[in-house]
N, C-alpha and C positions, 0 to 999 in steps of 0.2 A: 350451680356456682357460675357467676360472670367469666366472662372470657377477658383474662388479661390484656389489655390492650399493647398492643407492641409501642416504644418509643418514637414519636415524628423523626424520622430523620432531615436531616437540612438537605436543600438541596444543594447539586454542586455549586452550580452558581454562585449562591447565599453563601458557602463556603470560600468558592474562591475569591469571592470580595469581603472577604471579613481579611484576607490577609494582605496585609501592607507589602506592597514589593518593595523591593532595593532600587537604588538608581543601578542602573543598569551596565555603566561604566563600572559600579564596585564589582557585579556578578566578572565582568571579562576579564578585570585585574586580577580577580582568585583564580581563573583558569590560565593566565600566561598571557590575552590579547590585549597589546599595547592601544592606548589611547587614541592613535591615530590611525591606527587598522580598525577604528569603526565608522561606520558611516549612522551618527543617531537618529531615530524619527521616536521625537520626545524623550521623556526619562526614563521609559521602562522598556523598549526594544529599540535593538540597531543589526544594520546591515554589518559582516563581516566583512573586509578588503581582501580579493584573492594571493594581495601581496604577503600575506599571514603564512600562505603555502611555501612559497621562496625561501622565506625565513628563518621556517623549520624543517627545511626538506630532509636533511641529517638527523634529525633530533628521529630517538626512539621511538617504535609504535607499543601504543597499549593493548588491552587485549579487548576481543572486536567479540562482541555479543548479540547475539539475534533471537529473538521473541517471538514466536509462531503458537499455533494452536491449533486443537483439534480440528478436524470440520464444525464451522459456525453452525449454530440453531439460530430460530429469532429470539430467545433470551439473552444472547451476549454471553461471552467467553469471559469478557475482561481482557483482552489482549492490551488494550492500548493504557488500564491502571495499570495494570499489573510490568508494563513497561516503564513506567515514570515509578509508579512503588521499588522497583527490582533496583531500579539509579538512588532512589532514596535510601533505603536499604543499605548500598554499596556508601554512600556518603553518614551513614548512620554509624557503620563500622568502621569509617576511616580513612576507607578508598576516595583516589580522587576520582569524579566522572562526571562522564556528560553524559545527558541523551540527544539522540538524534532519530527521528520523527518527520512523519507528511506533514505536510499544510493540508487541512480538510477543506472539502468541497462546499461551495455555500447550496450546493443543490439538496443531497442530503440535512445539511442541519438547518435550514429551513421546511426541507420535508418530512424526512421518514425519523430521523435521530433526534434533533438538535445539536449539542452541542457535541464537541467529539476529541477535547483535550485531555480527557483520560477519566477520573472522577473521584468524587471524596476529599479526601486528604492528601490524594496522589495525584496532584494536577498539573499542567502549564499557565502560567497566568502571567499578563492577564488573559484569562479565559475567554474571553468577549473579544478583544483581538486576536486573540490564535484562532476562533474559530469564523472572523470576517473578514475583511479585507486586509488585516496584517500590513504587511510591507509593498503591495500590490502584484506580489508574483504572480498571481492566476491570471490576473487583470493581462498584465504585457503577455500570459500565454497565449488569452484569446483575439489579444489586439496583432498579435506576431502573426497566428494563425488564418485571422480573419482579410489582416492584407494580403495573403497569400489568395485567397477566395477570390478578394476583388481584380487582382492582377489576374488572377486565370479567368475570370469572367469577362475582363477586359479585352485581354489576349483574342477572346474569341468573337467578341464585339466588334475588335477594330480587325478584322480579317482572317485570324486565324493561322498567322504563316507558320507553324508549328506543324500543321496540318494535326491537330486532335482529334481525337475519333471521340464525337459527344458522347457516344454510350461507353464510353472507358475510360471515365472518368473519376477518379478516388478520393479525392479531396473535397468535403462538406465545409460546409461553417460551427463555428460553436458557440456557447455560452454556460454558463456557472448557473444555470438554475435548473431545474428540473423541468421541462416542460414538454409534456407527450405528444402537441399539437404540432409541435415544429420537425417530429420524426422524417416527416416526409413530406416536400414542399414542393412546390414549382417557380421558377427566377424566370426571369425576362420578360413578364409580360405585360405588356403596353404595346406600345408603338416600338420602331426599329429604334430611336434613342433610350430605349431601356433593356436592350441586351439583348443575350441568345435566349429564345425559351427553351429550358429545360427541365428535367427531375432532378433534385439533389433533396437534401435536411439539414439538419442541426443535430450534434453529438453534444455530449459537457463535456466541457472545456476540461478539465483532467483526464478525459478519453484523448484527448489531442496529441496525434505524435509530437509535436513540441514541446510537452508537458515531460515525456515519455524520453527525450534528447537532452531538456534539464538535468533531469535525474540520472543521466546516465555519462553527462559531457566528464570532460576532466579539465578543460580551462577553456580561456574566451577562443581561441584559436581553434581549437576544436567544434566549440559550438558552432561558432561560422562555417567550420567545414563538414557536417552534420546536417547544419540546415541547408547547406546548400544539396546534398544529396537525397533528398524528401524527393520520392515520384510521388506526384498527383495526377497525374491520366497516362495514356498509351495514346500513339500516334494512329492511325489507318495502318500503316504497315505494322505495328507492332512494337515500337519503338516505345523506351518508357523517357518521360517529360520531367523534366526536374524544375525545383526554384531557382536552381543556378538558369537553368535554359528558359525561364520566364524575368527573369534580372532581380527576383524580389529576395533572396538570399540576403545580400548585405543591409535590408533594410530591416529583416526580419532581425538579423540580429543585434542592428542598432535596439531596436526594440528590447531587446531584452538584456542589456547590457548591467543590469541594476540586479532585475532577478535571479542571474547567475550566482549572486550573491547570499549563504545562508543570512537567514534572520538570528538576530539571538536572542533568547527570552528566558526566566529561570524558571522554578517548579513551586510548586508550595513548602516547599523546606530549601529555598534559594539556591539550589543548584544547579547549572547550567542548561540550558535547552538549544540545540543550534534546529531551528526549522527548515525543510527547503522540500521542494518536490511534491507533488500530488498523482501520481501516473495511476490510472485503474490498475487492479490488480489480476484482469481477466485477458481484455486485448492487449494490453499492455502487464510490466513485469510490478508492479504496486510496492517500489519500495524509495524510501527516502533519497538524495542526491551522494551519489558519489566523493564530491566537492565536501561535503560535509562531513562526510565520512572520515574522510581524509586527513583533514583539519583537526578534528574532535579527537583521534587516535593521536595525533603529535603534542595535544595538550592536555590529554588524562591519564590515569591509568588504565581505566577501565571504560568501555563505551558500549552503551547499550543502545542498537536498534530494535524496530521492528519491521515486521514481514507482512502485506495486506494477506487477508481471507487463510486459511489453513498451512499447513505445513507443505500440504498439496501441491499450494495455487504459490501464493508468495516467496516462501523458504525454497520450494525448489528453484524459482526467476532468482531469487537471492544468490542462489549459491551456482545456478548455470550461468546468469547473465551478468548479474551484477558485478560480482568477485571477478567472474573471467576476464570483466575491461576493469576493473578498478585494479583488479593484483594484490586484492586485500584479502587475506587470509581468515577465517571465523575460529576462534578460540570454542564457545560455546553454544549450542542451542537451549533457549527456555520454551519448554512445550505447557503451553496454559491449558487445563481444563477445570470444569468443576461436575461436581455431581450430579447437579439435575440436565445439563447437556449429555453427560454419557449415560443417563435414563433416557434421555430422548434417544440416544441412537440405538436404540431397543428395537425401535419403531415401535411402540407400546402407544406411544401418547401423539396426540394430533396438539400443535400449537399453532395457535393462530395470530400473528403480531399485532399488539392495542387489544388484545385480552386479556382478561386475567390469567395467571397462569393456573390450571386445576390444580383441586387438595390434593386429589392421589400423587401425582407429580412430588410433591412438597415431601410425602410422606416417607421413613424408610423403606425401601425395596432391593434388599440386596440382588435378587433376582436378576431385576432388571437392569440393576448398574454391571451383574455380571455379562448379561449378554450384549450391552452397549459398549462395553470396555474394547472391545475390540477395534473399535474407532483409534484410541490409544495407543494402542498397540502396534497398527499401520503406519501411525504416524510416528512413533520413535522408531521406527524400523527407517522410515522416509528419512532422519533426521542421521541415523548413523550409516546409511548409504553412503553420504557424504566424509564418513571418516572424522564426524565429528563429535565430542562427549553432549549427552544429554541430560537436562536437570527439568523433573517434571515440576513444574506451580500449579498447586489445588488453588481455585478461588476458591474462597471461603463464604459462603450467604449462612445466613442465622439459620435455616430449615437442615444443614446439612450434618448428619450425626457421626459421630467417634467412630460409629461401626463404619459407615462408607465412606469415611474421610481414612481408615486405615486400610480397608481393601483397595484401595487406589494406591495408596503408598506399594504394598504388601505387588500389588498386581506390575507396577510401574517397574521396580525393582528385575521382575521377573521378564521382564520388555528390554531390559537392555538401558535401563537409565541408571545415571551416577548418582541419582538421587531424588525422592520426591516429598518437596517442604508444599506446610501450609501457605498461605500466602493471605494474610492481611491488610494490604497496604492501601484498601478502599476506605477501612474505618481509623485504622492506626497510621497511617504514612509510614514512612521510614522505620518505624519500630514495629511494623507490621510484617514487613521486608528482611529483618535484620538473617532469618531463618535460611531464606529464600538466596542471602547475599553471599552468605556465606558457603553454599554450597557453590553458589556459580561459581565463586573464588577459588574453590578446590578444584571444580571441574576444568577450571581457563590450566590450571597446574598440568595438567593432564599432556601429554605429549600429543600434538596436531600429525593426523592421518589423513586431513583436506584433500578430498580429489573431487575431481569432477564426473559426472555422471555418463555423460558419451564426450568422443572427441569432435571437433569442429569439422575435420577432414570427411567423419562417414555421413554416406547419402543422406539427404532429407528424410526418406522412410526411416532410414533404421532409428534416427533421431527422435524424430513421434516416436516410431513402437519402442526404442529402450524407455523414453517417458511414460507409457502406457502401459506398460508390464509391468516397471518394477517401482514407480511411485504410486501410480493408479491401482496397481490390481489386475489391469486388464488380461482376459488370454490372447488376446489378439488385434487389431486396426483393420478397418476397413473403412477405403478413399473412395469416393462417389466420384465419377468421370470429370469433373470441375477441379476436385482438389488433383487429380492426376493430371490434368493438362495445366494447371498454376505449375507443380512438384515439374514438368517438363522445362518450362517457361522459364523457372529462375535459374534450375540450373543451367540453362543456356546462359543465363544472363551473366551468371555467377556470382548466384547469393548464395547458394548451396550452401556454402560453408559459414553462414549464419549459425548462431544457436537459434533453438525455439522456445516460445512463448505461448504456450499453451491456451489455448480460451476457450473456457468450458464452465459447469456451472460449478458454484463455489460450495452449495450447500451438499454435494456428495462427494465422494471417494471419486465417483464414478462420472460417466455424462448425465446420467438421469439423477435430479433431484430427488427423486421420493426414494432413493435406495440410501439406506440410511447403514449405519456402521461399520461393517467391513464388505462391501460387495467382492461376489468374486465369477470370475468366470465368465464375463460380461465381454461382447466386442465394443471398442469404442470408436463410434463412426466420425471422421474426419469428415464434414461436407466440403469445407474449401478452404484454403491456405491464403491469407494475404501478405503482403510485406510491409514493415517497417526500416526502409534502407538508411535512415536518417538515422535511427534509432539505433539499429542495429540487430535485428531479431526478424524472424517468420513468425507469422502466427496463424496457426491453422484455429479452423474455427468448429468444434464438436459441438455445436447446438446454437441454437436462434440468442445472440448477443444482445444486450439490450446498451447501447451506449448514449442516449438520453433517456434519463430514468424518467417518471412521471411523480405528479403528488401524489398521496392517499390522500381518502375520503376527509380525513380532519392531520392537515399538517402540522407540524412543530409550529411553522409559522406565525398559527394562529393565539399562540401562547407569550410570543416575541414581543415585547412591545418598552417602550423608554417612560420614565416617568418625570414628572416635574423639573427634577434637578440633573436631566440627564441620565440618570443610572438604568443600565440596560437588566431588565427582568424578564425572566420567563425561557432563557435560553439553558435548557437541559434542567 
């Protein structure tokens, strides 16, 4: 007998341009934002006016929802549909809401992804600009960034009265594209009119501690005073060097006087979208702007974010760093998983990304989703450390059967979550969601236990090791003589009383990638601690950072391309 062919699916793209957006003044009228609180670029996106915040500073907050997931595989969790579906969903049933959401990196969705606005039915659109150059925020981040390089380069060209120690020097250059040749470079060299020679690179521009300030400021006053506290080297003696003490501060933030501002965009069932922020989710805390946050809570009822990389990586920087300057309370967590991701964390199957995925894979295996579940299980545990309710979302793929879509319920339950719906909202939109919306709505009911995981006042050690023990898993930390003279250094300085920002890898529990589910009993080695004083956060660094990603062998890129009349194809 022939093998039924499965149905073509469209792709997103194809879908997101089949649908007509609204002008874009009608999306901000149904949310509450007056006419003249927008700044438009064309008919289907505009700038927000910070003056919006003023205006509602009294008005009621809604209830503030975060979207996290398992430890990532290279199949995709769905985190970022199942964030736009979860809003549709909640607008299917009645609720008023916004999502709020990164601006994506053009390095990724020219490289390893494509496109990165959610997918299916459940999208931001237009899709083609949310995932290019949008409103130009990345742009001012790396134009903000990049003067900063040139002034310090300067600084040392025309004498140096700073007295900088060249080899302590912290401050690189950036750019928005993925390129592995620019890792490691050397400047200066020619003749004495083209600088100091030295080593430095290039990170992407979403690694950029100004990226990482965006996301984290609370108005233009503050940004100015943020960026002016960025140390980019140490003196000879020891001394850290700031952009206030190089004079490029105010100019940095003339620079980004625009970007401060969310974008607003809607979804494929015309619901509000506020964009703003790219920060990595490793050196940095991977979550949307504050400012936006902010905003979206005074004019819905309900507002969904999301968290970069795991419950781990992102949700914990969500709920240490972000909430602690914003003072914004989390009503709920949504913890995505699907089935053949907690078959992988079995460690049963080897995947390799841009290959098929194997039939055994596809196939039932209660077995195996038994002993991956544990992944699960760490991570609702990660989620109500915090004293907050949890609502698990199964993605749903056509391979996944009744039986191991109800041991996840059945298992979830038994984990300490309020609930765990199917979740549709790739094929269905909003009526795929409606399951999933409604439990959140129960769980936001739930009486808020929000606390924080260590205080700001204890040591820098005990800060790692409470992250390490009881988010990680770890039995223990261990500092290589580097991170112990940094953990010396700042607290002389008096950073100490930073939160941290962990940066490690995203694909385990653990520091080592290939430990897959629940690792336990593992030391997690701290090699070295840097600072983000700008930003606001330490970040010690548990394994080799990669913050200029590279291409693959065959990029997204090479699928990208415009046709006749303009229409962009080939992206996602």
């Amino acid at each position: 007998m022939a093998k039924t062919r499965k149905p073509k699916i469209a792709s997103d793209i194809d879908i997101a341009q089949s649908i007509k957006t609204k002008p874009i003044i009608e999306i901000a009228a149904k949310c509450g934002i007056k006419r003249e609180e927008l700044e438009l670029y064309g008919d289907d996106k505009a700038k927000i006016k910070l003056e919006l915040l003023d205006r509602l500073k009294s008005k009621k907050q809604g209830k503030y929802i975060d979207v996290t997931a398992i430890t990532p595989t290279p199949l995709g969790e769905g985190k970022t549909v199942t964030t736009i579906g979860l809003s549709l969903g909640l607008g299917a049933i009645g609720k008023k809401v916004i999502t709020c959401i990164r601006q994506p990196s053009l390095g990724p969705v020219f490289g390893i992804k494509g496109g990165a606005a959610g997918g299916g039915y459940s999208q931001v659109i237009p899709m083609e600009d949310f995932n290019l150059h949008l409103t130009g925020d990345v742009h001012a981040v790396t134009m903000a960034h990049n003067l900063c390089s040139a002034f310090l380069d300067n600084h040392l060209q025309k004498g140096n009265k700073l007295n900088i120690d060249l080899n302590n020097i912290l401050w690189r250059r950036v750019m928005d594209i993925s390129d592995r040749s620019l890792r490691n470079i050397v400047v200066g060299l020619g003749g004495k009119d083209d600088g100091v020679a030295r080593q430095t690179g290039f990170d992407i521009s979403v690694a950029s501690e100004v990226m990482a300030i965006l996301a984290l400021t609370t108005s233009l006053k503050d940004l100015r005073a943020r960026l002016g506290r960025i140390v980019v080297a140490f003196t000879k003696d020891g001394k850290p060097v700031t952009t206030e003490d190089l004079g490029v501060a105010g100019s940095m933030t003339v620079l980004m006087k625009d970007a401060i501002k969310p974008t607003l965009l809607q979804t494929t069932e015309h619901t509000a979208a506020f964009v703003h922020a790219g920060p990595f989710a490793n050196i940095a805390h991977g979550n949307n702007s504050i400012i936006a946050d902010q905003m979206a809570l005074r004019l819905a009822d309900y507002v969904v974010t999301e968290s970069g990389f795991a419950a781990d990586m992102g949700m914990e920087k969500f709920m240490n760093i972000k909430c602690r300057y914003s003072k914004l309370v989390p009503n709920c967590v949504v913890m995505v998983c699907t089935v053949r991701a907690l078959k992988m964390h079995s460690g049963k199957y080897n995947i390799v990304p841009g290959r098929p995925i194997p039939d055994e894979l596809l196939r039932e295996n209660l077995p195996a989703l038994a002993e991956g579940i544990s992944n699960l299980e760490k991570q609702i545990e990660n989620a109500r450390l915090f004293g907050v309710p949890v609502v698990v979302a199964i993605n749903k793929f056509s391979d996944d059967t009744e039986k191991e879509i109800e041991f996840i319920r059945q298992k979830s339950m038994e984990f300490g979550a309020e609930a765990a719906c199917l979740s549709e909202v790739h094929a269905k939109g909003g009526q795929g969601g409606k399951e999933l919306a409604a439990a959140v709505v129960a769980a936001c009911e739930k009486k808020s236990n929000f606390k924080f995981l260590y205080p700001l006042e204890a040591p820098i050690k005990e800060k790692i090791r409470t992250i390490a023990t009881k988010i990680y898993g770890a039995r223990d930390v261990s500092f290589t003589s580097a991170a112990e003279e940094k953990i010396r250094l700042y607290t002389q300085l008096g950073w100490d009383k930073l939160p941290i920002c962990m940066a490690k890898t995203h694909l385990s529990l653990s520091h080592d990638p290939s430990l897959k589910g629940r690792p336990r009993d593992f030391i997690l080695p701290v090699r070295d601690i840097r600072a983000s004083i700008g930003a606001g956060f330490l970040y010690p660094l548990c394994g080799d950072m990669r913050t200029m990603p590279g291409l693959p062998s065959v990029p997204a890129g090479v699928k990208i391309d415009i046709d006749k009349n303009g229409k962009i194809i080939g992206l996602f």
